[in-house]
C-alpha positions, 0 to 999 in steps of 0.5 A: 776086568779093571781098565786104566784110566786115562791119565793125566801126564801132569800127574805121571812121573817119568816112568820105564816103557817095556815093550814085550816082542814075544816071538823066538827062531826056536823054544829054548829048553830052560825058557819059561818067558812068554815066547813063541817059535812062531813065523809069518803073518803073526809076526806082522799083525802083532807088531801092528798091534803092539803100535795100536797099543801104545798110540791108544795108551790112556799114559800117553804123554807120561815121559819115558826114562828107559824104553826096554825091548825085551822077549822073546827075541826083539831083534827076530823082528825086521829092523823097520818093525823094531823101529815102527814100535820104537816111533810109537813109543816116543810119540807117546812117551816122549823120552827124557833127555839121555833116556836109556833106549836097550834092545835085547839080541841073540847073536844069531838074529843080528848082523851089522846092518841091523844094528847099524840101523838101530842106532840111527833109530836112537837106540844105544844100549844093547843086552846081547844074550850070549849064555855061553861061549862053548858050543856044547853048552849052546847045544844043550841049551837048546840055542840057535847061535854058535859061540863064534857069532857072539863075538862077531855081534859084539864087534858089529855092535860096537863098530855101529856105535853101540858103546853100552853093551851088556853080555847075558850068561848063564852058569850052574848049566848041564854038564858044566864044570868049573874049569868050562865056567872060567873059560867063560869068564875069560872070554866074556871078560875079554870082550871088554862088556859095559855090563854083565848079568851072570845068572844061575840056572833055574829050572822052572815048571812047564819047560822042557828042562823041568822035564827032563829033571824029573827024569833026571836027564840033567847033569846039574852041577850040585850047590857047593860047585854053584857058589864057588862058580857065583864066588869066582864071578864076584872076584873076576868081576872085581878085578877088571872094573865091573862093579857089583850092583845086584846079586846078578848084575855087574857094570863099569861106573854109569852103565848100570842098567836104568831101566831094571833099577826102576824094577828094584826100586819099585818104580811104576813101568808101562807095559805093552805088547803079549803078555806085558806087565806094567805097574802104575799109581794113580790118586795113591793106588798102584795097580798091575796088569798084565796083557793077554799072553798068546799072540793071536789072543792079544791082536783079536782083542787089540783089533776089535778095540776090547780089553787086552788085560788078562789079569789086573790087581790093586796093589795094597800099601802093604803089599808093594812095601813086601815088593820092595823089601824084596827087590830092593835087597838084591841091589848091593845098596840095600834098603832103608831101615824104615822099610823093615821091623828093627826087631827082626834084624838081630836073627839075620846079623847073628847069621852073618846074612847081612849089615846094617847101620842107622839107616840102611839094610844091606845083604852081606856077601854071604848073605847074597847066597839067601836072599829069598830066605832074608826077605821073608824073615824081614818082611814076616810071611 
């Protein structure tokens, strides 16, 4: 199994650190992440892990642009074991001056204390993931929090000097209607957020609400009720300054999110912790890896000093252009036109799917509705 070579920094642009804390109070239904309801010791013996990851890292001294705590539930982790990682990470990727430090949260994890910590800490962007703001839709949904404590989160992140702050929702949900969708909206709306991501439900294999599809225990809202609810995003979103910059991802002027753009750009990332995925190039040559996935796997390894990569690949030229072709659609400023065959363009102009002019392609709004199906006419798979 393919290894990274020590690099020299000299050589590594800064680049986005993700750091994956794979642990959660409870499995939510609809969670197809590399998540564990899991307690005690292992929580311990990974995040040492996780520190031991990044002090051995071969990149060490490649500066870090946005360091990004995702999960799982990061903030299920002690705020001394949130900072250990966090100190590790900038040992060895020293960050650049304004480097985006996010944490995700769920409301149910946090309290003032916590955050007033992290910020002390250095971190000061905080995606909290509130899904919903009724307590039916949590319920189904399988999470732990209430809608009431979101909004205590949001004013004890702000009070301890969160001032960029994102709202995680969730639309399409079980049983929704449209009417449940805006008053979501109006709440979500009403605390004022630096930044949302409203995003469809999906419902993905080995999950529990994959099953309960299949035996059509979901009331799922039906295409026409998703777009008009995706449609009232867009205009409410507008209306209060929140500025579409991706299909799913709205922010005031400067608060989008630093480190998904280097994602969408198709920028190399470091990964560390279960189940990671980093992407890094090297003399020209992109490779991926992700870690070993289940926890107590990725700390036997990390402890006897062997491989911690479940998989590795090289990337071909051919194969990161595609990467970006279909990453770089979903940002509202397209791609350039050099990424794609001009001979493939008037199909999807005449669809009304997107524009284009000398030098960028660009989704049109209805062509936001088909974006998967846009890239692959462009890219010709």
């Amino acid at each position: 199994m393919c290894q990274l070579q020590t690099a020299d920094p000299q050589l590594i642009t800064p680049l986005a650190v993700y750091i994956h804390t794979p642990f959660c109070p409870s499995k939510c239904g609809y969670c197809d992440f590399n998540s564990y309801a899991m307690d005690g010791p292992i929580v311990e013996r990974t995040v040492a892990g996780i520190v031991a990851e990044i002090l051995r890292s071969p990149l060490r001294g490649a500066p870090a642009k946005t360091i990004f705590f995702g999960g799982g539930t990061p903030t299920f982790l002690s705020s001394s074991q949130l900072i250990r990682i966090l100190d590790a990470v900038r040992e060895v990727h020293p960050p650049i001056d304004g480097c985006e430090i996010t944490s995700e949260a769920n409301p149910g994890t946090v309290d003032a204390e916590k955050f007033e910590v992290m910020v002390a800490a250095g971190f000061n962007r905080l995606s909290l993931g509130a899904q919903s703001f009724l307590d039916d839709d949590l319920i189904r949904l399988d999470r732990i929090h209430k809608a009431s404590e979101i909004e205590r989160a949001v004013q004890a992140a702000r009070s301890a000097g969160f001032d960029n702050l994102n709202l995680d929702m969730m639309f399409a949900l079980p049983s929704q209607s449209r009417i449940g969708w805006d008053r979501n909206l109006d709440k979500a709306l009403s605390l004022q957020p630096d930044h949302l991501s409203l995003y469809c439900l999906t419902i993905e294999p080995n999950t529990a609400f994959y099953k309960k599809n299949l035996r059509g225990e979901l009331d799922l809202p039906d295409d026409e009720i998703q777009r008009e609810m995706y449609e009232e995003c867009l205009r409410r979103t507008q209306e209060v300054g929140l500025m579409q910059y991706e299909i799913s991802n709205f922010a005031k002027p400067g608060r989008e999110c630093r480190h998904n753009l280097c994602y969408w750009y198709g920028e190399d990332y470091a990964g560390y912790g279960p189940g990671a995925v980093g992407c890094i190039t090297l003399d020209g040559v992109s490779r991926r890896y992700t870690n070993l996935k289940h926890p107590d796997r990725y700390c036997e390894a990390v402890e006897n000093g062997q491989p911690i990569f479940f998989e590795s690949e090289d990337l071909s030229p051919e194969t990161r252009k595609i990467e970006k072709v279909m990453l770089g659609l979903r940002l509202n400023e397209g791609i350039s036109i050099t990424e794609v065959d001009d001979a493939r363009l008037p199909k999807l102009l005449n669809l009304g799917w997107i524009v284009a002019d000398h030098d960028r392609v660009q989704l049109s709004s209805e062509g936001r509705h088909f974006c998967s199906e846009v890239a692959l006419e462009l890219i010709d798979l």
